[in-house]
C-alpha positions in Angstrom: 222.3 -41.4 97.9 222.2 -37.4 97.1 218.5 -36.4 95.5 217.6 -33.3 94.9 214.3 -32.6 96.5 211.3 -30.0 97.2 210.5 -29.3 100.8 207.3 -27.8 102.3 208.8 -25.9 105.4 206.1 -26.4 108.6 209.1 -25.8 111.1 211.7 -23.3 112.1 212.8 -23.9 115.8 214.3 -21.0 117.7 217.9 -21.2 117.6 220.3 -22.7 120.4 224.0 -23.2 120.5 225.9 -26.6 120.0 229.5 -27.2 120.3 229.7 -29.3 117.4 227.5 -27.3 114.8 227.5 -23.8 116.2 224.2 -22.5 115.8 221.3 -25.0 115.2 218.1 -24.4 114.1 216.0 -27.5 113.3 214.1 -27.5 110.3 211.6 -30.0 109.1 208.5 -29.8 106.5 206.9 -32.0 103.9 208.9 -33.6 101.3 207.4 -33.8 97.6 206.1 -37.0 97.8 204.2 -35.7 101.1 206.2 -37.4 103.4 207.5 -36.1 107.0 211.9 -34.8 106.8 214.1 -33.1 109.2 216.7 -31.0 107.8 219.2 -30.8 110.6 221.4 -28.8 111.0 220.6 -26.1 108.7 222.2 -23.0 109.1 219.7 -20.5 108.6 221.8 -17.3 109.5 224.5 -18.3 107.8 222.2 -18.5 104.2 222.9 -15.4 101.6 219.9 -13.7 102.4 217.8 -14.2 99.6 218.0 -17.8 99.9 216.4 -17.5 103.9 213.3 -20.0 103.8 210.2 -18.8 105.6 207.6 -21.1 106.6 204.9 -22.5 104.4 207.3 -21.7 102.0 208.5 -24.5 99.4 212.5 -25.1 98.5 214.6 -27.0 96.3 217.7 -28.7 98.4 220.3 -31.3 97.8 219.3 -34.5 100.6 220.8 -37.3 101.8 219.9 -39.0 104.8 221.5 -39.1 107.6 223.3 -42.0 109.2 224.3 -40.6 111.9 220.6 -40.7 113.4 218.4 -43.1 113.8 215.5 -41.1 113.4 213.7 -42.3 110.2 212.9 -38.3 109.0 216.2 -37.4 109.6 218.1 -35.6 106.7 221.4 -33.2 106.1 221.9 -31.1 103.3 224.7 -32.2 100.7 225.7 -28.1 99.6 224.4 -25.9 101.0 225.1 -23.7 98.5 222.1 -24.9 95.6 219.1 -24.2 98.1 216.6 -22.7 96.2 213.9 -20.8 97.4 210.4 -22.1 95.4 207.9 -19.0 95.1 206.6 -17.0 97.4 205.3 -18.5 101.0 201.9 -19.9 100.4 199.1 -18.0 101.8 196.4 -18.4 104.0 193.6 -17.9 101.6 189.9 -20.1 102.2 190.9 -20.8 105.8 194.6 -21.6 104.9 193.3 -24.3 102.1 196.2 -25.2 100.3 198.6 -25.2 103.5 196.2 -27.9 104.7 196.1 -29.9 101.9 200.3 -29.9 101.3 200.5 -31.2 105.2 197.6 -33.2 105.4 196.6 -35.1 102.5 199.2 -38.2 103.3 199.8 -37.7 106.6 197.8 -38.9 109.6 196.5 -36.6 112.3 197.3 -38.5 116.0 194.9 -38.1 118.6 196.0 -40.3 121.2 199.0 -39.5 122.5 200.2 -43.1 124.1 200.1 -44.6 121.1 202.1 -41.7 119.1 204.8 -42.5 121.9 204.9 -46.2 121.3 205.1 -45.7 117.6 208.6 -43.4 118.4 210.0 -46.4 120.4 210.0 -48.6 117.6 211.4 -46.7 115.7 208.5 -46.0 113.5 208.7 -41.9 113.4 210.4 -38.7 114.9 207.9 -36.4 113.4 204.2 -36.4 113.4 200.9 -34.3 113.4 199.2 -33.9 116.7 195.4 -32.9 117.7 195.0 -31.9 121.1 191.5 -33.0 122.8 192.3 -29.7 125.0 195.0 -26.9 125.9 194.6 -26.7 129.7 197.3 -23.8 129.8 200.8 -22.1 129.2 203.2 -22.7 131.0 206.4 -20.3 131.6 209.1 -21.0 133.2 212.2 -18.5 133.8 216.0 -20.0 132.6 219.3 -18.4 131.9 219.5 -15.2 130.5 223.1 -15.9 128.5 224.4 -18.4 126.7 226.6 -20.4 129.0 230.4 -19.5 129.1 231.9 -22.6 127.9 229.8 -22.4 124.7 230.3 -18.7 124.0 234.2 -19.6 124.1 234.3 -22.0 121.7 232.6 -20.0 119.0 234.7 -17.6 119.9 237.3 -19.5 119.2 236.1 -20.4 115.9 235.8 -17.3 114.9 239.3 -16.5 115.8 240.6 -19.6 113.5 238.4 -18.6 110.6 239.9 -15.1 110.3 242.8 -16.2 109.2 240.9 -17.1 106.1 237.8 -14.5 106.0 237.5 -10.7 106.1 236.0 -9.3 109.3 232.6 -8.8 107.9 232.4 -12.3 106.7 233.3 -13.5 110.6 230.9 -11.1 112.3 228.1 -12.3 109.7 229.1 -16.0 110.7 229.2 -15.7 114.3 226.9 -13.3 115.0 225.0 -14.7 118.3 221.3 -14.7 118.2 219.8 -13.6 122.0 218.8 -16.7 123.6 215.1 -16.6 125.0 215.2 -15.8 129.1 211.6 -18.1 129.2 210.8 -20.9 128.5 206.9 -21.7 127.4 205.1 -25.1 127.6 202.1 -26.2 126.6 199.9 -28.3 129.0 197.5 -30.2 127.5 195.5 -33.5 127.1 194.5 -36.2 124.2 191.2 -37.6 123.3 191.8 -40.3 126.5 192.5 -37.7 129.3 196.0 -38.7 128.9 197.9 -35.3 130.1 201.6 -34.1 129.1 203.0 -30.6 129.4 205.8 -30.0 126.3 208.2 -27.5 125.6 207.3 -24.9 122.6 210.5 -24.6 120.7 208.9 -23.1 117.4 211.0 -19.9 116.3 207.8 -17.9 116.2 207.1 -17.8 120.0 210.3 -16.5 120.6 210.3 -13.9 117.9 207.1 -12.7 119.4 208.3 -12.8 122.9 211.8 -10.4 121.8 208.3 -8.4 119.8 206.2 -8.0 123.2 209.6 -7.0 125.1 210.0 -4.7 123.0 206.4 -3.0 122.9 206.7 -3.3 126.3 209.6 -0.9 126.9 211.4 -4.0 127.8 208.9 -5.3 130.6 209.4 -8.9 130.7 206.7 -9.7 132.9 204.4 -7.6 130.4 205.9 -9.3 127.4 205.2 -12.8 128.8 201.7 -12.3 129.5 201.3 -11.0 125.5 202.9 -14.2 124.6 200.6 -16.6 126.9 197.7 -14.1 126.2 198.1 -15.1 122.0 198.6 -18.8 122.5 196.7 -19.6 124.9 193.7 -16.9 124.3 193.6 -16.2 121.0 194.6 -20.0 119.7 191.7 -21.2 122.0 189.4 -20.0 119.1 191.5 -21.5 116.5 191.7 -25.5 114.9 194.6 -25.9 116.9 197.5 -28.6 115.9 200.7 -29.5 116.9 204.0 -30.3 114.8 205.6 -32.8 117.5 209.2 -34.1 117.2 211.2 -36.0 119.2 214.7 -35.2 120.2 218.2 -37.0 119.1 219.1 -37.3 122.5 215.7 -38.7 123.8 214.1 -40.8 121.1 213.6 -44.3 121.6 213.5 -44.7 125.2 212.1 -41.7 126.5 208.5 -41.7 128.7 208.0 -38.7 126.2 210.4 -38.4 124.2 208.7 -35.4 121.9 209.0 -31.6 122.1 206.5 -29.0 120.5 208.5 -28.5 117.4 205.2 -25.8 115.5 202.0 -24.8 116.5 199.6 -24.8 113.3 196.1 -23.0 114.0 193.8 -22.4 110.6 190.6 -20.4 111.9 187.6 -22.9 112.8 185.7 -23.9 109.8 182.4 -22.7 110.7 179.5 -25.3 111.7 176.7 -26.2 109.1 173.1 -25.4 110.8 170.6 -28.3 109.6 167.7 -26.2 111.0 
């Protein structure tokens, strides 16, 4: 069934290349009834640009969920063509007040991290709020620098079939290749038993500030790394530090771990109440 709905956007992951959709970025927030949904794939480049959701930011979208995966969250989009951008992005007023409210109010905040896992191998959820007892570090790891050959060719390809049909501008705005990240960061951290994981950070705001701290730093990558581990690990250190987990198509229901750090949420600290 095709319902029209309102979405809270909470994720934007940095884009990667699939043979079957092209680009994907994988979007999820909260749904109007405050529910968790994945909107996958969306095209974000490919939006007219006024209609290019931000996070925190609210939108009106045709839904209907998606049967071809299992995940319980899982969405597409009907047409692509009536998203409607809802007001501005909401702010981050009284300690980001009214974001917490829209993600929290009817959704649980999971601090054991065993139990979150056993819930995804029933079946139960994809998507979920996490509280970390501690973030022990970040981790980097170096990975290609290109897109791999095989998939470069086939959008190339598609390109080359949609011009028969489009002007050249319309193509070159299509395919357009966004630079995939030469790093990849982790998180390492533990839940309120001592359990310990280490997950991938795939939220499109660490790797918009890496291609930032490159480019301060004349293009230093070793420089632009340690900016990068120097905000999320330093300066989120002081904040109320969350994690927007999601597990992956190709992992959930089976995996050890089948999740991935799909958004890192950090309001500031609400400051402790002195009783003397």
């Amino acid at each position: 069934m095709i319902e029209k709905r309102k979405i809270f956007i909470t994720v934007k992951t940095y884009p990667t290349l699939s043979k079957k959709y092209d680009e994907i970025v994988c979007t999820a927030g909260i749904l109007d009834d405050g529910s968790w949904a994945r909107i996958y794939p969306l095209p974000f480049r490919k939006l007219d640009y006024e209609k290019r959701y931000r996070k925190y930011q609210w939108m009106e979208i045709q839904l209907q969920k998606n049967i071809s995966d299992p995940r319980p969250e899982s969405y597409k989009v009907c047409d692509i063509t009536q998203v409607r951008l809802i007001g501005k992005p909401v702010g981050t007023a009284m300690g980001w007040k009214e974001r917490k409210r829209i993600i929290f109010d009817q959704n649980p905040i999971y601090t054991d991290l065993t139990g979150l896992i056993e819930q995804a191998q029933r079946n139960e959820l994809s998507l979920a709020i996490f509280k970390p007892e501690e973030i022990v570090e970040v981790v980097v790891a170096e990975t290609q620098h290109e897109w791999s050959e095989e998939k470069l060719t086939l959008l190339k390809a598609k390109a080359k079939q949609l011009s028969l049909f489009q002007t050249e501008e319309e193509v070159k705005r299509e395919f357009s290749i966004v630079d995939k990240l030469p790093y990849d960061f982790f998180y390492r951290f533990r839940d309120k038993k001592g359990r310990e994981a280490k997950l991938i950070i795939k939220d499109w705001e660490i790797g918009m500030l890496y291609w930032n701290c490159l480019k301060n730093s004349s293009g230093d990558e070793q420089e632009a790394v340690y900016k990068v581990k120097e905000k999320y690990f330093n300066l989120f250190s002081k904040k109320d530090i969350y994690l927007f987990l999601g597990t992956t198509k190709q992992f959930h229901g089976w995996a050890k771990n089948p999740f991935v750090i799909i958004g890192v949420f950090y309001p500031p600290l609400e400051p402790q109440l002195s009783f003397f």
